[in-house]
C-alpha positions, -999 to +999 in steps of 0.1 A: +230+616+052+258+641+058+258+652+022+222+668+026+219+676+062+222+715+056+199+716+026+198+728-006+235+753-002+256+751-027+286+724-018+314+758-013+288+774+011+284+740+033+300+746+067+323+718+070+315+689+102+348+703+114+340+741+113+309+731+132+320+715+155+348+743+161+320+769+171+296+748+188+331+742+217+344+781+212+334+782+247+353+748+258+387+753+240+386+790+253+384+772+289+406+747+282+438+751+251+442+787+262+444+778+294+473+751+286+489+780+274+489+803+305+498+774+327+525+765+305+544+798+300+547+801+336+586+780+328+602+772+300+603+734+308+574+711+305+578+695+341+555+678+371+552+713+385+536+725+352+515+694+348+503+699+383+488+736+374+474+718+344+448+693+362+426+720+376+422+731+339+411+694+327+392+695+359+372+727+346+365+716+314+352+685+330+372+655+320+361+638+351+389+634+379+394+597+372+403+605+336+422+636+345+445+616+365+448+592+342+457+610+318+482+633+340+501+598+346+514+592+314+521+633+310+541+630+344+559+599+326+570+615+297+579+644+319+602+630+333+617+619+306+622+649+290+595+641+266+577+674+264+596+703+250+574+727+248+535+740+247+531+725+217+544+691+223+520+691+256+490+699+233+499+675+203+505+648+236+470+658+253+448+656+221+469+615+211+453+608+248+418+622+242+416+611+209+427+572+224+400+580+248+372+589+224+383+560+194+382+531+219+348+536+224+333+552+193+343+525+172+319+505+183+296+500+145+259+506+150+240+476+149+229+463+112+193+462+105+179+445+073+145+438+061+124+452+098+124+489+108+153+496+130+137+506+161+155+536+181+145+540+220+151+574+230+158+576+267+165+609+295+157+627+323+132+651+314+146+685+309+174+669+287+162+678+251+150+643+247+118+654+224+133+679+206+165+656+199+144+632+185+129+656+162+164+663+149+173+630+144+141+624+121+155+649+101+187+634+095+172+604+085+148+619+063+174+639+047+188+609+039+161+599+023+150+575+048+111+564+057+106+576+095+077+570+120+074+586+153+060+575+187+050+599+219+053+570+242+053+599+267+021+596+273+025+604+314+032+648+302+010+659+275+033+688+266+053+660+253+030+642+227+024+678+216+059+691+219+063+655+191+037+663+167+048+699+162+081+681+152+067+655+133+051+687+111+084+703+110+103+672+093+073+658+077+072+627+099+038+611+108+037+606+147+016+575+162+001+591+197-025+579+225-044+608+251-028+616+275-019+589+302-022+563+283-002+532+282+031+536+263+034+499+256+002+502+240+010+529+220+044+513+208+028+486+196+008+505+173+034+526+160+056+491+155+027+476+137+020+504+116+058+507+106+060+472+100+028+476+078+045+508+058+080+491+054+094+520+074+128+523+076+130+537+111+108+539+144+119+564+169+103+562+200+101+590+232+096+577+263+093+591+300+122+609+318+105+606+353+137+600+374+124+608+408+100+582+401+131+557+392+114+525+400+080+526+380+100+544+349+126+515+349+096+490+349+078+509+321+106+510+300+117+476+307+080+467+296+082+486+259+116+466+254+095+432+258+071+446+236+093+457+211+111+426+209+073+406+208+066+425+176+099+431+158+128+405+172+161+425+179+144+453+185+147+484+200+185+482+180+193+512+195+185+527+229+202+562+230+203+585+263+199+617+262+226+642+282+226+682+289+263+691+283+255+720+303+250+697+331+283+677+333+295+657+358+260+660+375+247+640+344+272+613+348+250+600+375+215+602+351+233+580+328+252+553+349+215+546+361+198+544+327+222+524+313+221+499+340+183+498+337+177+499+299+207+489+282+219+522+267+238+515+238+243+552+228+248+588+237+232+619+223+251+647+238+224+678+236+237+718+240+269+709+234+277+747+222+256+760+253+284+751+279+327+753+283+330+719+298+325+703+264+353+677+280+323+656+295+323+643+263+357+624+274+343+616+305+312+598+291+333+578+270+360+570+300+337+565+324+305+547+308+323+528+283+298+544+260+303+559+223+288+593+214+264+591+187+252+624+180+257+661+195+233+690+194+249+727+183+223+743+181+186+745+183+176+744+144+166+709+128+203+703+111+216+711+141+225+672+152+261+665+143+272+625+144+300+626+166+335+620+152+359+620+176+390+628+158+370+666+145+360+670+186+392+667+194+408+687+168+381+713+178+393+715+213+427+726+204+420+746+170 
């Protein structure tokens, strides 16, 4: 998959994952390690005072305040020890914590899936990216050489079956649709059918992103799961939300209610190069216990990254 998500370059043109990643949080290390750097030339010793100037900078980058502080603790700690020389060390010290951070989450392994298509539920507030995201991720797959089907169980906004099929001609992905209105169960079950039929290797399945209507969408989501699970046991292996980076701390909310509806297994963090407070990513994975799957840089159909969290964090302080 990684080796032919950009095409048919030549392998000494390939932007590297790393190099990618790098541009896609210019904005977020501008906002965050230069701003270490201001804070910390203000006195020559790394001290409780310094660290102090330094949580409104995690702050803006949005780390979260609960993962700030923690964070903060164990700086103050080795403070006081005389731990932390200089700029550097502070830096090298912050991006050990992230990293910690990001690894005890993303190393959660993605379930295994032999014989039955693996069925992906793709789950968001509308507004999110959700459809397009899902168009990227067909693309991955298919790069990879991988057999994908997709399903506009969206039925309630007919932009969105559309919004699908147009993707599903980009990537050269059939898309199993109903009118508009229709009943997304219903139309899940033909697209589950019709992969199990093909011998697809994946099903990737939109669904609704009505949050002001919380209760009926948590119903109707809960309903496809049952169906799923009727037609393919196990499934859907994956339920992935989508986030807005741009969005932050506001998002946090969106998720921790999704994930306590539908079982969100995943993150897909969209417009990741849109926004300087990249640090949500930290927060998701502090605060939801959640690991990052992919992350959108961009708007082109290569432009979903898998997330590795020792290249984000190396990004942040390039």
């Amino acid at each position: 998959m990684i080796q032919t998500l950009f095409g048919s370059l030549d392998e000494k043109q390939k932007p590297s994952f790393l190099e990618r990643m790098k541009e896609a949080v210019t904005r977020t290390r501008e906002n965050l390690s230069d701003r270490i750097e201001e804070v910390a030339s203000f006195g020559k010793e790394i001290d409780r005072s310094t660290l102090d100037d330094l949580e409104a900078t995690l702050i803006g980058a949005d780390l979260g305040t609960k993962t700030t502080h923690e964070i903060l603790e164990k700086l103050r700690d080795k403070a006081d020890r005389k731990q932390i020389k200089n700029v550097e060390e502070l830096k090298r010290i912050l991006k050990e914590e992230l990293l910690a951070i990001l690894t005890t989450t993303n190393s959660r392994p993605v379930q295994k899936v032999d014989g039955t298509p693996e069925v992906i539920l793709v789950v968001g507030v509308n507004g999110t990216g959700k459809t397009t995201t899902i168009g990227k991720l067909a693309q991955v797959f298919r790069s990879d050489g991988k057999t994908v089907l997709l399903c506009a169980a969206d039925t309630f906004r007919a932009a969105a079956i559309d919004q699908l099929e147009i993707w599903g001609q980009r990537t050269g992905t059939e898309v199993i649709r109903t009118k508009p209105g229709g009943d997304p169960a219903a139309v899940l079950y033909d697209a589950l059918q019709a992969a199990s039929a093909r011998h697809s290797d994946y099903v990737i399945v939109d669904t609704a992103g009505r949050l002001h209507t919380k209760t009926n969408l948590m119903a109707e989501l809960e309903k496809m799961r049952r169906t799923a699970q009727r037609i393919i046991p196990g499934a859907p292996h994956e339920t992935l939300l989508v986030m807005d980076a741009t969005t932050g701390q506001n998002g946090l909310q969106q998720a921790r209610l999704f994930t306590e509806a539908v079982g969100v297994t995943g993150i897909v963090l969209t417009k990741l190069d849109g926004t300087a407070k990249g640090g949500v990513v930290v927060a998701i994975s502090r605060e939801l216990g959640l690991p990052v799957r992919y992350v959108g840089v961009g708007e082109k159909a290569g432009d979903l990254l898998p997330f590795d969290p020792k290249d984000f964090v190396d990004s942040l302080f390039a």
